[in-house]
N, C-alpha and C positions, 0 to 999 in steps of 0.2 A: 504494500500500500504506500505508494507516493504521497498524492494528493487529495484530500475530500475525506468524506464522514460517509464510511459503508458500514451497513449492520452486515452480518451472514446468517442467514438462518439453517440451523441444522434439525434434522427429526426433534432432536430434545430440545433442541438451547438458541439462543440468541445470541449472537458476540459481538459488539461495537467495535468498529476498528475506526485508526486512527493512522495519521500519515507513520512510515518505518514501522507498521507493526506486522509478523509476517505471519502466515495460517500454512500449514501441512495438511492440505486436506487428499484423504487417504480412501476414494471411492465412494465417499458415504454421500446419501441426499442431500443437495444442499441448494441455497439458492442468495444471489447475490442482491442487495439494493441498496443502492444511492438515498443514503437520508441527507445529505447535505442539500442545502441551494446552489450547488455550481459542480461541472463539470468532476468527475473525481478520473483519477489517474492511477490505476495499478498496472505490475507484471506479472505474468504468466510462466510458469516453467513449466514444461509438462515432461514427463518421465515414463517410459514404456513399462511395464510387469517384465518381469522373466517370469513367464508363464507356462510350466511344463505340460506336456496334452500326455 
């Protein structure tokens, strides 16, 4: 999280974020929104499973 005031919401919880603060989110439900009044700015890494079949 760069810029702007995101909640995330998960099955159970709620989380306020705030700019430099970072989430690990690991497959679970979740969903992103912009509570602030202005544009908000985060990054993205995404990282593949090693996934044995």
């Amino acid at each position: 999280m760069l810029e702007g005031d995101v909640t995330l919401y998960l099955d159970e919880a709620e989380v306020k974020l705030k700019p430099h603060d970072v989430v690990v989110q690991r497959g679970t439900n979740h969903a992103w929104v912009n509570t602030g009044t202005t544009p908000a700015l985060l990054i993205a890494v995404l990282i593949d499973a090693d996934v044995a079949v």
